[in-house]
C-alpha positions, -999 to 999 in steps of 0.1 A, spaced: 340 -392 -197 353 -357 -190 376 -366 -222 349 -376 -244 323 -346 -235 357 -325 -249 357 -346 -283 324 -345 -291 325 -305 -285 355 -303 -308 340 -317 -335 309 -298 -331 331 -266 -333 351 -280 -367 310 -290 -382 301 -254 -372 335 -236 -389 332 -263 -416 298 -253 -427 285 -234 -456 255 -216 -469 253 -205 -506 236 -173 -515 227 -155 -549 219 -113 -546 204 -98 -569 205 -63 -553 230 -41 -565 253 -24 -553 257 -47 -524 286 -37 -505 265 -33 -481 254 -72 -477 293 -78 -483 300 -64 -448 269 -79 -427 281 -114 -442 314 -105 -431 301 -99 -396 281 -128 -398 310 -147 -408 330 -132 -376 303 -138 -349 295 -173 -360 322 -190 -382 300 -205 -407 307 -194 -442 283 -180 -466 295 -181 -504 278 -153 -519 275 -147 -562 260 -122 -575 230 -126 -599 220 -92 -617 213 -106 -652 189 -84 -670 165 -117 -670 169 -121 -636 133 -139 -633 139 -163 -664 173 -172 -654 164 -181 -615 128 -198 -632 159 -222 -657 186 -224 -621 150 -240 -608 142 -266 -636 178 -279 -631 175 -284 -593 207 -259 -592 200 -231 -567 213 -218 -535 201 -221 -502 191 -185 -501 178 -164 -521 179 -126 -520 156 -110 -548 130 -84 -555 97 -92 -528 80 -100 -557 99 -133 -566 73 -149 -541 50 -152 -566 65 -180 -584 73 -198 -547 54 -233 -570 79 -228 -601 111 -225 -578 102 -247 -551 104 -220 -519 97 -233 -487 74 -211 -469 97 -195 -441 97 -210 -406 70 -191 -380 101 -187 -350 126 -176 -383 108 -144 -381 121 -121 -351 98 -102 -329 114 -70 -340 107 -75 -380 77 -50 -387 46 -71 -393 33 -47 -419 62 -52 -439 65 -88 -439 35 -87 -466 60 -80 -488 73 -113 -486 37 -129 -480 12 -148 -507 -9 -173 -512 -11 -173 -474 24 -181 -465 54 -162 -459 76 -170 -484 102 -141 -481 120 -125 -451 121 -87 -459 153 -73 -448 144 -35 -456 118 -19 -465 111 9 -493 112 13 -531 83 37 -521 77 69 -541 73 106 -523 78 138 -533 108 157 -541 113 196 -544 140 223 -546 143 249 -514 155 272 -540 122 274 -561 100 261 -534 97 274 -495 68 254 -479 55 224 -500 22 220 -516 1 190 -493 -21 190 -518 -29 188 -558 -51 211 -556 -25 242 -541 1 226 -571 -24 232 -595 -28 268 -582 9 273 -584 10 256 -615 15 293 -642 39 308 -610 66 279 -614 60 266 -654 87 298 -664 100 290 -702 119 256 -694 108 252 -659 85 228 -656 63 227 -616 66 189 -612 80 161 -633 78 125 -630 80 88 -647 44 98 -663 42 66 -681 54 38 -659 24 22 -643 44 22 -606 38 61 -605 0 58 -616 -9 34 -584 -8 60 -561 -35 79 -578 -53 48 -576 -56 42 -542 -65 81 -540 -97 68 -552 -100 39 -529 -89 16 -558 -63 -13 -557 -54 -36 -590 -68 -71 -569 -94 -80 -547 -83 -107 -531 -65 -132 -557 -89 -117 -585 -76 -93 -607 -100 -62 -603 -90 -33 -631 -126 -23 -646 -139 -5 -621 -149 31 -614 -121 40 -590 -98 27 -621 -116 51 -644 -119 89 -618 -78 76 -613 -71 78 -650 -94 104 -654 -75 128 -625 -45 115 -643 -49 126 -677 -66 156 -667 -29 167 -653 -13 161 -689 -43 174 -706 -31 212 -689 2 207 -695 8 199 -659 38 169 -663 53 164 -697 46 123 -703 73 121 -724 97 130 -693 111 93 -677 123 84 -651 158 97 -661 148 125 -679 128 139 -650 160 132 -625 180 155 -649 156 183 -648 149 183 -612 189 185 -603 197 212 -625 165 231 -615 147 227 -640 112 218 -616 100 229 -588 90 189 -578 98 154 -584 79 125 -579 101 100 -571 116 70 -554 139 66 -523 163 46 -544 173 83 -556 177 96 -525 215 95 -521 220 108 -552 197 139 -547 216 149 -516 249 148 -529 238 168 -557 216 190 -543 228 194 -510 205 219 -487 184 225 -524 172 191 -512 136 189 -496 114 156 -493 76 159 -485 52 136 -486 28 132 -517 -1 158 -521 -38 144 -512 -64 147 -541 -96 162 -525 -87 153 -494 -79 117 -496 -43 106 -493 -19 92 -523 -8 55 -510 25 44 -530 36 7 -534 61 -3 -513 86 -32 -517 120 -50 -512 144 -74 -514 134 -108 -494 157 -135 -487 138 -166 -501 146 -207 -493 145 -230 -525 137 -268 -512 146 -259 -477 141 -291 -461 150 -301 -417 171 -329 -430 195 -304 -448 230 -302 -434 233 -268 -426 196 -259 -418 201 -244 -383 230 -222 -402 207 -211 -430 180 -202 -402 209 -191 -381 218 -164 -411 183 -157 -415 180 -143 -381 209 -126 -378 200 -103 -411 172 -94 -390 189 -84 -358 198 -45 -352 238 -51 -359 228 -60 -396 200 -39 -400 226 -8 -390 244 -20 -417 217 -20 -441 208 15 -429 236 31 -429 262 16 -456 230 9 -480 210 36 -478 181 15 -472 153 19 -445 154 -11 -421 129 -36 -415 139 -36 -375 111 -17 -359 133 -7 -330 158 3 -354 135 25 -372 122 44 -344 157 52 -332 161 66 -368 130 85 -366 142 103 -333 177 109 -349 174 120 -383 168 151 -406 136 164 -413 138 150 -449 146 118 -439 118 119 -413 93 125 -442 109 93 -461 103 75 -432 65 93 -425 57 84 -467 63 51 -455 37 48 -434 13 61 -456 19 29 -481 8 -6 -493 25 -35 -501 34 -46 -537 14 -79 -537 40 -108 -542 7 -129 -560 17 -141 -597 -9 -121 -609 9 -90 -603 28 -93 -637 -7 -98 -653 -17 -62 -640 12 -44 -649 8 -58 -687 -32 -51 -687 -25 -18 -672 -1 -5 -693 -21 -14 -723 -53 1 -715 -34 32 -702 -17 38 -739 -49 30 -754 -70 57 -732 -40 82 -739 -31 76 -776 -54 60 -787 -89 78 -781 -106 51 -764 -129 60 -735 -120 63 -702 -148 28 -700 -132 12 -730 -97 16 -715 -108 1 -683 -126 -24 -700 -100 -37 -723 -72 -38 -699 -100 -66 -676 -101 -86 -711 -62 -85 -715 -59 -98 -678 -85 -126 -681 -74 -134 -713 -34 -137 -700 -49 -156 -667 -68 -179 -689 -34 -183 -710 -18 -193 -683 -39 -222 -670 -47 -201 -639 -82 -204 -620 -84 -172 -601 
């Protein structure tokens, strides 16, 4: 008997070093994700084949991967991917996949349709604002003081503030300023007054020469590392960058109110996702077994620390908070102040309708109610394109 209990242990040790769970990443870089497999690998002796997947048509080439039944067991993509969970057969994530320690409030970034279809691993990809201790000693909290400073730090080429003026991620905050938000629910909401005092506030700030639209994202990096602006509006994706360039020049704040009210920035991330994850697969409990461990503090470290990236792991986090830099600390405080990137398919309906309407308002003398107006009839008219009912 006591000989048998030994075999049947054996082989469950050769099924467990035997197994294997197949990835694609689409974050890059990803040394980072290299090492926690590698621990993962270590602690538990089931091997996870990872390939990366950064095509530039990331979306259409995972939507094709789909049609041919040929993806991994896990997916690890932008939060947004969760949208087309119908197109690339995701399994909604298991309820006890999901540790205690995951921050709720981030988990939306995995979550439509009303199902989580994504674990979150970190959280982010938020904007705040940038400035340089050289040109700057205690930073504006307000649009209002920026505009007063506005002649004091616009000197020949320096500029006060620069940012990705055009791209539609940079806008939303202004948005929410005004107690607006591009969906109500699953319905696509963009012709609305809060829409129209945003733009309005918005264009106001090019109108007096305040940001240069032409400036990108790029462009406005450039000219806020060699000191060419006082301020940058920003990402923490740049973060690392800033600092090594910058150095103690380096000072993150949180973005200004307007009239009081506060600037809420998108935030999102990269999920891991489950294509036709099914309880008769083979290596289920290792794929949930991977799941969790990404989740745990000894991955999360790794995430934090090797990547840059701000961990999902609440307990994690509020070690960081206690241990870190003041600029760091501000990161982390933006953070708070943020809403999640919906993951609904509709979201790529708004950017399109909203980037339309915004060129027509700015180039193309339409009304601030015209604007808003046409960029509802480009969504309804793409919804309706696209067979959907919302």
């Amino acid at each position: 008997m006591r000989k048998m209990v030994l075999i049947i242990g054996l082989m469950c040790t050769l099924s467990q070093a035997n197994a294997k769970v197949t990835l694609w990443n689409a974050h890059n870089p990803s040394q980072y994700l290299d090492n926690a497999i590698a621990e993962f690998e270590k602690q538990s002796g089931v091997t996870v084949e990872k390939n990366n997947f950064l095509s530039e048509r990331l979306r259409e080439e995972v939507l094709n991967q789909a049609r041919t039944n040929t993806l991994p067991d896990i997916l690890y993509v932008p939060s947004d991917f969760v949208g087309m969970h119908d197109l690339i057969s995701l399994a909604p994530v298991p309820k006890d996949w999901i540790i205690p320690q995951t921050e709720p409030r981030v988990l939306k970034a995995g979550f439509t349709d009303n199902e989580q279809y994504g674990v979150p691993l970190f959280q982010g990809n938020h904007l705040v604002l940038y400035y340089n201790k050289d040109l700057v000693k205690q930073p504006v909290s307000s649009w209002a003081e920026l505009l007063d400073q506005q002649s004091d730090l616009s000197q020949g080429e320096q500029q006060a503030i620069v940012w990705n003026y055009s791209e539609m991620y940079w806008f939303i905050p202004f948005l929410t300023a005004f107690q607006g938000w591009p969906l109500n629910g699953d319905k696509i909401t963009l012709d609305t007054p809060e829409m129209q005092q945003a733009l309005k506030f918005y264009k106001q700030l090019k109108d007096i020469g305040l940001v240069d639209p032409r400036c990108n994202h790029d462009c406005s990096v450039e000219r806020f590392k060699n000191g060419q602006s006082a301020y940058m509006i920003n990402g923490d994706w740049i973060y690392n960058d800033l600092k090594q360039n910058m150095a103690e020049k380096l000072g993150v704040s949180t973005l200004p109110n307007i009239q009081g009210e506060p600037m809420l920035p998108m935030f999102s991330g990269y999920v891991l996702a489950f294509p036709r994850l099914s309880t008769s697969d083979d290596n289920y409990q290792q794929i949930k077994q991977f799941s969790t461990f990404m989740q745990q503090q000894s991955a999360q470290s790794i995430i934090y620390h090797q990547g840059g990236l701000i961990p999902a792991n609440v307990e994690l986090v509020s070690q960081i908070i206690i241990d870190n830099n003041p600029n760091e600390q501000n990161m982390l405080k933006q953070m708070e102040e943020t809403r999640a990137m919906p993951g609904d398919a509709e979201m790529t309906v708004v950017w399109l309708a909203l980037e339309r309407g915004f060129n027509r308002y700015m180039d193309h003398n339409y009304s601030v109610e015209q604007a808003t107006q046409f960029m509802q009839n480009v969504a309804d008219k793409e919804i309706r394109k696209r067979g959907s009912k919302k």
